[in-house]
C-alpha atoms as one frame of an Amber mdcrd trajectory, in Angstrom:
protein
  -6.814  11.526  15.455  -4.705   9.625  13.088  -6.560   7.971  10.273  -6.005
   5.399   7.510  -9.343   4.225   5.429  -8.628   1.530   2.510 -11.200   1.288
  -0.317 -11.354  -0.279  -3.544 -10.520  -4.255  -3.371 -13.322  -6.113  -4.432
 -13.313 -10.052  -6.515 -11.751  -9.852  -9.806 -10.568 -12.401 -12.407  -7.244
 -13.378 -13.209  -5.499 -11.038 -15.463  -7.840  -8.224 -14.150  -6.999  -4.859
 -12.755  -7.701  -2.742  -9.248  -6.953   0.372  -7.805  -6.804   0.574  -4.334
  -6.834   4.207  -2.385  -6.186   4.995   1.244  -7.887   8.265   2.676  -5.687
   9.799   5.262  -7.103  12.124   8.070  -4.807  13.894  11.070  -1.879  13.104
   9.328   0.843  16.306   8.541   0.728  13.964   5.348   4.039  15.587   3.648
   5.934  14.541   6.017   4.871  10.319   6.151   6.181   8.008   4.163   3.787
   5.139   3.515   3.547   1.677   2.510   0.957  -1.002   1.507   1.013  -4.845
   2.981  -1.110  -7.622   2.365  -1.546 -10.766   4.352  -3.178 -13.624   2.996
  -4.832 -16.267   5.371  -2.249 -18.210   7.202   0.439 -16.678   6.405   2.663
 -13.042   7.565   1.821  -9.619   6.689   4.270  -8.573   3.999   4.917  -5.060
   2.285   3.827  -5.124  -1.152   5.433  -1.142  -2.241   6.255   1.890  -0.306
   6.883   5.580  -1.256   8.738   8.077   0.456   7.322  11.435   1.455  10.685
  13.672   0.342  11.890  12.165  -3.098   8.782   9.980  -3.919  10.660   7.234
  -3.917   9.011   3.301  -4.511  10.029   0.511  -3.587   7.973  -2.986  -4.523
   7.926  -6.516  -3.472   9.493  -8.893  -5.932   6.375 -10.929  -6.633   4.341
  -7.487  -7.640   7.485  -5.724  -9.671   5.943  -4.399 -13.066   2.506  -5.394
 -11.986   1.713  -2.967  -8.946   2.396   0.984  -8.955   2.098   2.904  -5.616
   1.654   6.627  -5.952   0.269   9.457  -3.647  -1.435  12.817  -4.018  -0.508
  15.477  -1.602  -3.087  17.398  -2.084  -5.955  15.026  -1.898  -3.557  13.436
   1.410  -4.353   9.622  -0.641  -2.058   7.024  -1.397  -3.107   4.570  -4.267
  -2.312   1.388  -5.597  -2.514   0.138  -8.723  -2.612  -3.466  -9.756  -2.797
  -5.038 -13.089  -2.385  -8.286 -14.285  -3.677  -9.830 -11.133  -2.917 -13.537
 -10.080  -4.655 -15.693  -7.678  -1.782 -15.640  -5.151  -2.204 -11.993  -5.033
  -5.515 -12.566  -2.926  -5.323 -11.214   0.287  -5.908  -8.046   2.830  -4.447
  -4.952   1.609  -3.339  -2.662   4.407  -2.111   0.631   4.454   0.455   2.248
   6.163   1.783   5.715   7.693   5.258   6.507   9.065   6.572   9.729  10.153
   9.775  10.359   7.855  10.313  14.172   7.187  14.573  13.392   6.956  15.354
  11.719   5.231  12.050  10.605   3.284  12.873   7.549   1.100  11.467   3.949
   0.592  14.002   1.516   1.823  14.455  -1.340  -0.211  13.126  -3.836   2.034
   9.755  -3.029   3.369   9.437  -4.001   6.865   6.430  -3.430   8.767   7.701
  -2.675  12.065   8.663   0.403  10.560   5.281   1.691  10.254   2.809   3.139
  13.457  -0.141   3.601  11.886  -2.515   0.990  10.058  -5.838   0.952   8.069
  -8.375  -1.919   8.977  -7.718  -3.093   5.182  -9.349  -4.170   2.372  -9.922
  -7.445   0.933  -8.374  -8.255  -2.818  -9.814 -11.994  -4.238  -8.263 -12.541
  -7.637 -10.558 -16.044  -8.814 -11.985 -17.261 -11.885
């Protein structure tokens, strides 16, 4: 069985930092490409970074460029974010992400999550002074 576990949000201050992991289980994880999203109350779940699973390529959302860096550990089979220079509008559910991509293995440039079929339950990210 196919499982995504998110840990590591928590409340920080403005300016602060985070690392966020996601423990995969079941997963032939060299062959997934992943992705993180966040959705903040009201509004759409949108992808925050990607990586692929052949080149280890990223791709980020505007709004977290230069702040956020996605990354992922084979051997361990986790996925991490991490997030300095936090901003209130950064609060929201962090989600992670699985898709199976052995060919060709990249991030796209736009992070869409209908391309993803398996989700974590998420982990909640309040950036507040």
């Amino acid at each position: 069985q196919k499982q995504l576990v998110e840990s590591g949000g928590g409340l920080v201050q403005p300016g602060g930092s985070l690392k966020l992991s996601c423990a995969t289980s079941g997963f032939m994880f060299e062959n997934y490409s992943f992705g993180w999203f966040r959705q903040a109350p009201g509004k759409e779940r949108e992808g925050v970074s990607c990586i692929g699973s052949r080149d280890y390529s990223t791709n980020y959302a505007d709004s977290v460029k230069g702040r956020f860096t996605i990354s992922r550990n084979n051997a361990e089979k986790t996925v991490h974010l991490q997030m300095i220079g936090l901003k209130p509008e950064d609060t929201a559910v962090y989600y992670c992400a699985a898709v199976w991509d052995p060919v060709p293995g990249i991030c796209p440039a736009v992070i869409e999550k209908g391309r993803y079929r398996s989700w974590g339950q998420g982990t909640q990210v309040i950036v507040s002074s």
